[in-house]
N, C-alpha and C positions, 0 to 999 in steps of 0.2 A: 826819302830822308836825305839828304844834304850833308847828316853830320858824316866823316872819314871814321870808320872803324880803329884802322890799325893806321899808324904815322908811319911817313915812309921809311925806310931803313937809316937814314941817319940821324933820324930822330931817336931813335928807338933806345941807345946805350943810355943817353942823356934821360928821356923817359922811363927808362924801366928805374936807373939810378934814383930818382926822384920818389917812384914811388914802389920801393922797396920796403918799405914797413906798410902800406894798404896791402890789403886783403887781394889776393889775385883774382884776374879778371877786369872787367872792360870798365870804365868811369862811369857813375850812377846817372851821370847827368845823360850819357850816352842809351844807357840801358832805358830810361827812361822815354827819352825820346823816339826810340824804338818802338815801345810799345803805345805811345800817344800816335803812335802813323798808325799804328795797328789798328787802334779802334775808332780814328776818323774813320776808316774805310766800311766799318763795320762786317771785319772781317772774320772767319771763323778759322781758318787754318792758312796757317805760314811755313813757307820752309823757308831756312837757310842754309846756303851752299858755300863749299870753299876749298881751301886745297888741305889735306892732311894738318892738323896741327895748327892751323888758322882763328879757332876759338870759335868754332859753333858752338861745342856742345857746351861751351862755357854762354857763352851770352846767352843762348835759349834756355840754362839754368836761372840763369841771371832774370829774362823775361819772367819768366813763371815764376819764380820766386816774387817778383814786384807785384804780378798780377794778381797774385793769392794775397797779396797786402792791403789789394786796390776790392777786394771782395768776390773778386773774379775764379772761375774754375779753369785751369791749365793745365796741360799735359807735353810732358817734352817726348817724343817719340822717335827713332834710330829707325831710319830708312836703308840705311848699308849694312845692319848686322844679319 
């Protein structure tokens, strides 16, 4: 996937300013695309990695939440607790 998760830091004031009334977490179009590389691959289990506070466990809510839209069965599961 191609798309940039997170803008780099000097984006980010101006960014977040903008969308301060959306729902928190990552842009749908992003989420999306995510999970459209997931199933060209025909894949069955993903991890994503990152530093403390980076928005895993948000976007992999964000995944499975889409997935369970698209008919699909999903589970988000915590490999650090």
């Amino acid at each position: 996937m191609s798309t940039r998760l997170h803008p780099p830091a000097r984006e980010t004031a101006r960014h977040t300013a903008q969308n301060a009334t959306r729902e928190a977490g990552f842009d749908a179009a992003v989420v999306a695309a995510a999970l459209d590389d997931a199933l060209a691959g025909q894949a069955r289990i993903h991890a994503i990695c990152g530093l403390q506070g980076s928005g895993k466990s948000t976007l992999a809510r964000q995944l499975a939440e889409l997935a369970r839209t698209r008919g699909l069965r999903a589970a988000v599961l915590s490999i650090d607790d």
